[in-house]
C-alpha positions in Angstrom: 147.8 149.4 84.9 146.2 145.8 84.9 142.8 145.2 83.6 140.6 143.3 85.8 138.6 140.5 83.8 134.8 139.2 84.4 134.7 135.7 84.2 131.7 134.4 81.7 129.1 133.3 83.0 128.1 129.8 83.0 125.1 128.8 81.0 122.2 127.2 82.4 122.1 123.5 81.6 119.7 122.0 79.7 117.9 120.1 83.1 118.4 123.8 85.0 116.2 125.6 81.8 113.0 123.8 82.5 113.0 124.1 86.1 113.5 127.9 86.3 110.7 128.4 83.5 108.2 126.3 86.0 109.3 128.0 89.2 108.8 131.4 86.7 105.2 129.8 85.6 104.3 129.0 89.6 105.2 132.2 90.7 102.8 133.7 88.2 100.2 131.2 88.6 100.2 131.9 92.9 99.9 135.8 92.3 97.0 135.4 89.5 95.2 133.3 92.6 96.4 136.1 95.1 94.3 138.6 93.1 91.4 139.4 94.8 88.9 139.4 92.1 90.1 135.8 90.9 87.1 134.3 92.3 84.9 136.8 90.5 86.3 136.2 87.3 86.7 132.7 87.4 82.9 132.3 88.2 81.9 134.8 85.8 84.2 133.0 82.7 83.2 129.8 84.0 79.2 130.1 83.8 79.3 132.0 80.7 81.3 129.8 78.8 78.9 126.9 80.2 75.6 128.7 79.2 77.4 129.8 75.8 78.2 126.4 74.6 74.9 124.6 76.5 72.7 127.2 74.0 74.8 126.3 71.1 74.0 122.7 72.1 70.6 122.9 73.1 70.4 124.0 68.9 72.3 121.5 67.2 71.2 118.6 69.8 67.4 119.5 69.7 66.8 120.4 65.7 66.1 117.3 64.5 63.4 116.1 67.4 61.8 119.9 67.5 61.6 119.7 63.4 59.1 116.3 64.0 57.5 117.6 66.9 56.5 121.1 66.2 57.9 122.2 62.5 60.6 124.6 63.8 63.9 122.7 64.6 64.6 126.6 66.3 61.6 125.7 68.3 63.6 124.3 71.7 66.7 126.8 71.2 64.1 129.7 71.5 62.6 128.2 74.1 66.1 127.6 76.4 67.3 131.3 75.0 64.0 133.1 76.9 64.5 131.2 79.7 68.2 132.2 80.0 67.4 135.9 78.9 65.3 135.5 82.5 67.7 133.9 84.2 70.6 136.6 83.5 68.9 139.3 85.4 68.3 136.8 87.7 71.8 136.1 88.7 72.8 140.0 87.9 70.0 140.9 90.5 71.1 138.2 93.1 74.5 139.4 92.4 73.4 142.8 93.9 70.8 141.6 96.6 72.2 142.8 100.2 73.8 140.2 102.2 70.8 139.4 104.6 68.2 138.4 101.9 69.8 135.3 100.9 69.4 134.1 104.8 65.9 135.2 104.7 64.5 133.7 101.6 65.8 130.2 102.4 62.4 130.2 104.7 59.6 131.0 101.6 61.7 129.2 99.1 61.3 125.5 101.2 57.9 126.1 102.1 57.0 127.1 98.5 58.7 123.9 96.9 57.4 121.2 99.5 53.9 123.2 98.7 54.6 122.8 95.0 55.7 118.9 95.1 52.9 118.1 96.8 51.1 119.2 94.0 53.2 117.8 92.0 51.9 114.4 93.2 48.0 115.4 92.6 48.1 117.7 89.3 51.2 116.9 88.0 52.5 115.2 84.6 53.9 111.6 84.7 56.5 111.1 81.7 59.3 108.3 81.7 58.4 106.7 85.1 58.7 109.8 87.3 55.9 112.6 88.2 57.9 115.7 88.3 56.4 118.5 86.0 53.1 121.0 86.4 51.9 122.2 83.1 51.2 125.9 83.5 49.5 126.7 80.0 52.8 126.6 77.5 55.5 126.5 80.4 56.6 123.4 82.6 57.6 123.6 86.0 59.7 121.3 87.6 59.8 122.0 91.4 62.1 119.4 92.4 64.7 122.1 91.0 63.9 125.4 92.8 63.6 122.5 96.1 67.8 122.8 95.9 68.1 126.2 96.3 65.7 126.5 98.7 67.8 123.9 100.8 70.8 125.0 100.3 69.8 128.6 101.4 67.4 127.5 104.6 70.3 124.6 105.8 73.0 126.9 105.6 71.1 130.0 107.4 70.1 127.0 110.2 73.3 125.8 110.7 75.2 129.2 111.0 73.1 130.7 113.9 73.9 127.5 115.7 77.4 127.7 115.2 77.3 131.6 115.8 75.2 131.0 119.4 78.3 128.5 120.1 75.8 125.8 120.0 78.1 123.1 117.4 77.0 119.6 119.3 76.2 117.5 116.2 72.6 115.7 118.0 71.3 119.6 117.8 72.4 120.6 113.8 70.3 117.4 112.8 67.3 118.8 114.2 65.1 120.5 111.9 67.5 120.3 109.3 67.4 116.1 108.7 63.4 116.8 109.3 63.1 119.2 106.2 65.3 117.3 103.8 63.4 114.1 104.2 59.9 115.8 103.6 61.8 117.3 100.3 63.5 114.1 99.8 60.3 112.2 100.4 58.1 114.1 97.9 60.5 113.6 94.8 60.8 110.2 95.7 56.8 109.8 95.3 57.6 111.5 92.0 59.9 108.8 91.1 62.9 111.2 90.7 65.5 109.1 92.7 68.2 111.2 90.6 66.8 114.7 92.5 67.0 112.6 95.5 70.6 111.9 95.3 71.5 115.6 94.4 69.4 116.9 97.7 71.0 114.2 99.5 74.5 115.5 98.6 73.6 119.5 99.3 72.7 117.6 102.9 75.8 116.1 103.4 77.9 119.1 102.5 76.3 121.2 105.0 77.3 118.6 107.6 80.7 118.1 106.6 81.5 121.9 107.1 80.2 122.1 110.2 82.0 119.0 111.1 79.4 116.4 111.9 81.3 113.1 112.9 82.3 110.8 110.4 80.0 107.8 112.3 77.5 110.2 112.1 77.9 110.1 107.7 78.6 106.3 108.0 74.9 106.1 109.6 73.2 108.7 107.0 74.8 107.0 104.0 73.7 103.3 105.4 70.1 104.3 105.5 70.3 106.3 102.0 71.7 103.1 100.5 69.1 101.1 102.2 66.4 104.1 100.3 68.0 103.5 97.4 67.9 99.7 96.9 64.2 99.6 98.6 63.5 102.2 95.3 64.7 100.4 92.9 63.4 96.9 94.0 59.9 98.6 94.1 59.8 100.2 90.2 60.8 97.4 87.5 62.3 100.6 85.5 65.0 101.1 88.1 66.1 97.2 87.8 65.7 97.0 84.6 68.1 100.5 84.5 70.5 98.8 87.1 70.7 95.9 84.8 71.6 97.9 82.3 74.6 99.6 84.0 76.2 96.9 84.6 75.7 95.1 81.0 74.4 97.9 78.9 75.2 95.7 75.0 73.2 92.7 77.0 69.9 94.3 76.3 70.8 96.8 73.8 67.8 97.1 72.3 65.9 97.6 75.3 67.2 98.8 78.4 70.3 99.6 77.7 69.4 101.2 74.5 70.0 104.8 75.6 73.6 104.2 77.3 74.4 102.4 74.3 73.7 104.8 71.7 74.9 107.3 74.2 78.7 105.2 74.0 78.4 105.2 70.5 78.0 108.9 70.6 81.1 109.6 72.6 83.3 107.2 70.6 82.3 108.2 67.3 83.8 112.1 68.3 87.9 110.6 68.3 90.0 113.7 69.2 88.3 116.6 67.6 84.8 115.5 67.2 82.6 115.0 63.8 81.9 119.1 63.9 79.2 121.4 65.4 75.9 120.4 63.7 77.1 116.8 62.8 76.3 114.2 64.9 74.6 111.4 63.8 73.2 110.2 67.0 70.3 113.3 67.3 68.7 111.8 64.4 66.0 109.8 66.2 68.7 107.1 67.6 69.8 108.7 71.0 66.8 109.7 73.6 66.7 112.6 75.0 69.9 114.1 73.6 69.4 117.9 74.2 69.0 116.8 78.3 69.9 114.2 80.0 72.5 113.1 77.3 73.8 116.7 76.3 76.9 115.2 77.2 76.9 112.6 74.5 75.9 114.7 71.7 79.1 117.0 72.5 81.2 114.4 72.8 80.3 113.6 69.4 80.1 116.6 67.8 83.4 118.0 69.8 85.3 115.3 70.7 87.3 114.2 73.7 88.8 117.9 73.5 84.8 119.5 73.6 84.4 116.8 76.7 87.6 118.0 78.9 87.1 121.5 78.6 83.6 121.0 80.0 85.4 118.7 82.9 87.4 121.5 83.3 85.1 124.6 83.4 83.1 122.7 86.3 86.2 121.7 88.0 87.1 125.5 88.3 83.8 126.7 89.2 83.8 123.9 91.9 87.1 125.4 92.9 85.8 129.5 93.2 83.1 128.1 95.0 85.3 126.2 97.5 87.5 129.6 97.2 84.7 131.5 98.5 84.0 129.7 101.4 87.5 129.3 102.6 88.2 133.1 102.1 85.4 134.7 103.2 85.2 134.9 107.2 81.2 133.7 107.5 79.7 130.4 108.7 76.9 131.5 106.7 78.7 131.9 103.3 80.9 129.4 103.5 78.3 126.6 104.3 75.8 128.1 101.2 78.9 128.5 99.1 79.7 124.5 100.1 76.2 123.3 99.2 76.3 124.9 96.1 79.1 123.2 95.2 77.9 120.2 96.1 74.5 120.7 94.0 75.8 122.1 91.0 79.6 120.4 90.6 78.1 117.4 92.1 75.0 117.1 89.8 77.7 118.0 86.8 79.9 114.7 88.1 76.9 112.3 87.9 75.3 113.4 84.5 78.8 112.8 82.7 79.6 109.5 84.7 76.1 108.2 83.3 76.7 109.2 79.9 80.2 107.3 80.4 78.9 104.2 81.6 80.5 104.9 85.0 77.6 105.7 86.7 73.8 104.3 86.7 71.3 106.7 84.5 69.6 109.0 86.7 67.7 111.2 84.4 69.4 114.3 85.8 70.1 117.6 83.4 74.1 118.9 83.0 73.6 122.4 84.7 73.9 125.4 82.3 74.2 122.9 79.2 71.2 120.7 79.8 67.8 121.9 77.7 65.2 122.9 81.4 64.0 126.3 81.9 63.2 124.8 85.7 66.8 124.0 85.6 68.7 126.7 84.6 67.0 129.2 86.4 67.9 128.2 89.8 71.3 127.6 89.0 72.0 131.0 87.7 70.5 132.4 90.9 72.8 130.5 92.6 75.9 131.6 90.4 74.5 134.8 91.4 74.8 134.3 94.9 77.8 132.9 94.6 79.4 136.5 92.6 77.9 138.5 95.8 79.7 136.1 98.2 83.1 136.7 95.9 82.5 140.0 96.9 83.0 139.6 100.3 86.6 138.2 99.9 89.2 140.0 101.4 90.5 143.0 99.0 87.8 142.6 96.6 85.4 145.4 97.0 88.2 147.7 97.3 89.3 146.1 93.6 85.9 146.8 92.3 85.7 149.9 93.1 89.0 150.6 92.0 88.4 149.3 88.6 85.6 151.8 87.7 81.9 151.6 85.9 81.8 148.4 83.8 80.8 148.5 80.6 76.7 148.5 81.0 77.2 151.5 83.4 79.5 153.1 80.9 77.3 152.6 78.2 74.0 153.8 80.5 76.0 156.9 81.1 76.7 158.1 77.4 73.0 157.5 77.0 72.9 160.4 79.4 70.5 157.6 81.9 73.2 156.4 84.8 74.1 159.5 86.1 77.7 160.6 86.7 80.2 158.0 87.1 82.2 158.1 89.9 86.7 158.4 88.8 88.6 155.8 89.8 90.6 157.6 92.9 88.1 159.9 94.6 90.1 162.2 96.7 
């Protein structure tokens, strides 16, 4: 009787190991983004971890200044916490809104805000070179912010029925959209806000790169908003004097390039790791404006370069749900409103952080969900909203929902005896 013998087998080599554990890790990695609730959770972690960390900024940037200025170094943190306890509904309610209301309120929402810039121009506060805000008793409004939404929404409904009646010819989408963003791009420049501009500028040109406008057609657009830009600028001395210090910041660095300068020292005093939560230095009366516009700077500082790239990387990802969205859902309308969005929020993200850096002129514009602005946030979290409700419509992902039962609020509304029964997970 023989025996029959198994030959060992070979062992991987030490160059085979690694590859197999990355083909394992891409594997893993392609059926995560498979799922179909990826999108939903990715914009869900995203904006909470955002809002999370802007709150806890909005304290430690905004003690000091709100200790001077009014006694309570709380004073600012309360004020961004109400305005994101409004907000939350905000976005759960948009996130529940039927499909057809977002194509609908576009309409109101641009008529309201060109109705509320023009005011802006006859009641409205002048601070730092621009007229932007109306002071409503203790709150300030800032119209120019609610104006990107309402673009966003009315552009994208315009430009679907067009492409649903077959009607694509590029000479036709220009018309009444270009029309209605340069009155909105027209009243925040009388403000002075060239930095709101640029943002509604971008939301524009989105919209006509999904609906594939011709590239000679962008060459054209971007000629004359260049030519806008340097005609702004030459007109306000501020502007120059801001160019100027761009591109020589330590030349004047007690004067008009005092702000990116303290705003460099902020981001290179962090290192790695940062100085700790609580500790800059900078937010003691030396960098302007450090709970808005420089946000950015005071993390660095207090968080380090690691603090910096997982904000990079939290907007990077909810720039790429939002591009998800539009590529997975099957609507011109969503995936032109998901686009713009983008565009706004991702975009507006890119140029607040290239400022602080020095990469990019200062613009005055707030880091969404991080930035201290009521008139800011709120928009922005109905537009998250929006955004969840479009993630929705994905392929597979209602079913996944539903499938994955009440969520904790309905769970907890039940016990309370006050949601009513909750349906199982496999109704038969």
């Amino acid at each position: 009787m023989s025996a029959t013998t198994e030959e060992p087998r070979a062992r991987p080599t030490a160059a085979e190991e690694p590859s197999g554990w990355a083909r394992e890790r891409l594997t893993a990695l392609k059926e995560l983004l498979d799922k179909p609730l990826t999108t939903y959770y990715l914009i869900i972690g995203c904006s909470a971890l955002l809002l999370a960390l802007g709150l806890m900024m909005v304290l430690s940037a905004s003690s000091i200044e709100a200790m001077q200025k009014t006694g309570n170094p709380f004073s600012w943190f309360i004020k961004q916490s109400m305005s994101a306890a409004v907000g939350l509904p905000i976005m759960w309610a948009c996130t529940r809104l039927p499909y057809k209301f977002f194509r609908w309120a576009g309409y109101p929402l641009m008529a309201l805000s060109i109705i509320a810039l023009v005011m802006v121009l006859f009641i409205g506060s002048s601070e730092l070179g621009a007229q932007r805000w109306i002071y409503i008793g203790p709150f300030t409004i800032q119209p120019s912010e609610p104006a990107k939404l309402g673009l966003a929404l009315w552009g994208a409904d315009l430009l679907a029925r067009r492409a649903r009646s077959g009607r694509i010819e590029w000479r036709h989408m220009l018309i009444p959209l270009m029309p209605g963003t340069a009155i909105l791009a027209v009243m925040v420049m009388l403000g002075r806000d060239l930095g709101t501009t640029l943002v509604l500028f971008m939301i524009f040109l989105a919209l006509l790169w999904v609906v594939g406008a011709p590239v000679k057609l962008f060459g054209g657009i971007l000629s004359l908003a260049v030519l806008a830009a340097i005609i702004m600028i030459r007109v306000e001395p501020y502007r120059m004097a801001r160019v100027g210090a761009f591109l020589d910041p330590w030349a004047d660095a007690q004067g008009a390039g005092y702000q990116a300068v303290q705003g460099q020292i902020a981001m290179g005093s962090g290192g790695w790791f940062g100085l700790g939560l609580g500790s800059s230095r900078q937010k003691w009366d030396w960098l302007p404006h450090g709970e808005s516009d420089f946000i950015f700077a005071i993390l660095g500082e207090e968080l380090g370069l690691m603090g910096t790239l997982m904000v990079v990387a939290l907007f990077g990802l909810l720039g790429y749900a939002g591009l998800r969205v539009a590529s997975r859902v099957n609507d011109a309308f969503v995936r032109l409103v998901s686009s713009a969005m983008v565009a706004w929020i991702a975009g507006q993200g890119i140029v607040n952080m290239g400022a602080v850096l020095g990469v990019l002129p200062i613009t005055g514009i707030p880091l969404p969900l991080v930035s201290y602005g009521g008139s800011a946030l709120l928009p922005t979290l109905a537009a998250l909203g929006m955004m969840l409700s479009f993630a929705k419509r994905e392929p597979g992902a209602r079913e996944a929902l539903a499938a994955r039962g009440p969520g904790p609020a309905a769970r907890a509304l039940s016990w309370l005896g006050l949601g009513g029964t909750t349906r199982g997970r496999d109704r038969r």
